[in-house]
C-alpha positions in Angstrom: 25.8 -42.4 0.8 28.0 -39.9 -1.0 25.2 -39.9 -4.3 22.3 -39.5 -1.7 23.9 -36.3 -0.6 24.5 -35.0 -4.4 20.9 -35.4 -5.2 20.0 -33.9 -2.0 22.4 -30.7 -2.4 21.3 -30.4 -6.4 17.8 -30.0 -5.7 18.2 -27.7 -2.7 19.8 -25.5 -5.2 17.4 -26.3 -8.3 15.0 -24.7 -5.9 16.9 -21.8 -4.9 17.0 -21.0 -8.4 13.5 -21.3 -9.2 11.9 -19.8 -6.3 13.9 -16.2 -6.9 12.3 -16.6 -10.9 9.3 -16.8 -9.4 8.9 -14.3 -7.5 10.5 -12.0 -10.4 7.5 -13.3 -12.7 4.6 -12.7 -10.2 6.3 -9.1 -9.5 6.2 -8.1 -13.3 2.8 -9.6 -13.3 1.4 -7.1 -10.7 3.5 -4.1 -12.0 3.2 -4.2 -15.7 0.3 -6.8 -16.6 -2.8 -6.1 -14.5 -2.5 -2.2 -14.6 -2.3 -2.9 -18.8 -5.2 -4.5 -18.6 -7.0 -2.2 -16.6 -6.0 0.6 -19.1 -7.2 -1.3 -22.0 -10.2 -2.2 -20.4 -11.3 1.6 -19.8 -9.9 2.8 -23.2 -12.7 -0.5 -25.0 -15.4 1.3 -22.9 -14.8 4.7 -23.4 -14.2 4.1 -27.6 -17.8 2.5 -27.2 -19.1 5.0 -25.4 -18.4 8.0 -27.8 -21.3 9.9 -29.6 -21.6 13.0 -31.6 -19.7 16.3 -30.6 -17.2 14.4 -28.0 -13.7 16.4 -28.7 -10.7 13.1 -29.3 -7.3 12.9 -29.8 -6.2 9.9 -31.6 -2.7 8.1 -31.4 -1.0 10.6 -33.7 -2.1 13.6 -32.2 -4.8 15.0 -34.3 -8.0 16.6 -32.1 -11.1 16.3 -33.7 -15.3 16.3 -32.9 -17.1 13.1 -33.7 -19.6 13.3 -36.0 -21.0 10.1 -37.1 -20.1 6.8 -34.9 -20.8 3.4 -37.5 -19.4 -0.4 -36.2 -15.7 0.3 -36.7 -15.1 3.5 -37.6 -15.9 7.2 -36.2 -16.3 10.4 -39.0 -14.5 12.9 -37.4 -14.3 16.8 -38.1 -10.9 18.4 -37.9 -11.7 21.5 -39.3 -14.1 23.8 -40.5 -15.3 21.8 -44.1 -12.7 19.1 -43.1 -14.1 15.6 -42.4 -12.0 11.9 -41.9 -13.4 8.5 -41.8 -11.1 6.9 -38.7 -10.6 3.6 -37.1 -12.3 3.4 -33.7 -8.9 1.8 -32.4 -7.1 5.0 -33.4 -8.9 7.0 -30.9 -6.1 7.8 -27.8 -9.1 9.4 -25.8 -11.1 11.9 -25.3 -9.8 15.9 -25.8 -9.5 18.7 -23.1 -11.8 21.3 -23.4 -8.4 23.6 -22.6 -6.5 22.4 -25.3 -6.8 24.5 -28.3 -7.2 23.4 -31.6 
């Protein structure tokens, strides 16, 4: 009788652990996961929507106008007589017409 009640009590608590752990990992999953996605998601489609003259800012800050869009890369002008062959994935997104450059 007594072991009965020791299996009984250790899986009542196994649960009671477990449950809590859960709910932790669904909560991150809604917070952090899905709204990633989402942002990744509109970042693919705008990077394959760019054409010539849209105004970027990639990752490290540099603005620049598209000029040419191949596969994986994007020619970019960042000043006057100043061109650079870029990765597509380095594009942040697309530039302000406010900002100044």
């Amino acid at each position: 009788m007594n072991t009965l009640a020791v299996i009984q009590s250790s899986g009542s608590s196994m649960l009671g652990t477990i449950v809590p752990m859960l709910i932790i990992v669904a909560i991150f999953f809604f917070i952090v996961i899905i709204p990633e996605n989402r942002r990744r998601k509109r970042t693919e489609a705008m990077i394959a929507e760019l054409k010539k003259g849209d105004r970027v800012i990639l990752h490290s800050g540099i603005f620049g106008t598209v000029q040419s869009v191949e596969s994986d890369s994007i020619q970019l002008r960042i000043a006057e007589n100043v061109k650079i062959k870029i990765a597509k994935s380095a594009v942040a997104g697309l530039a302000n017409d406010e900002s100044g450059s």
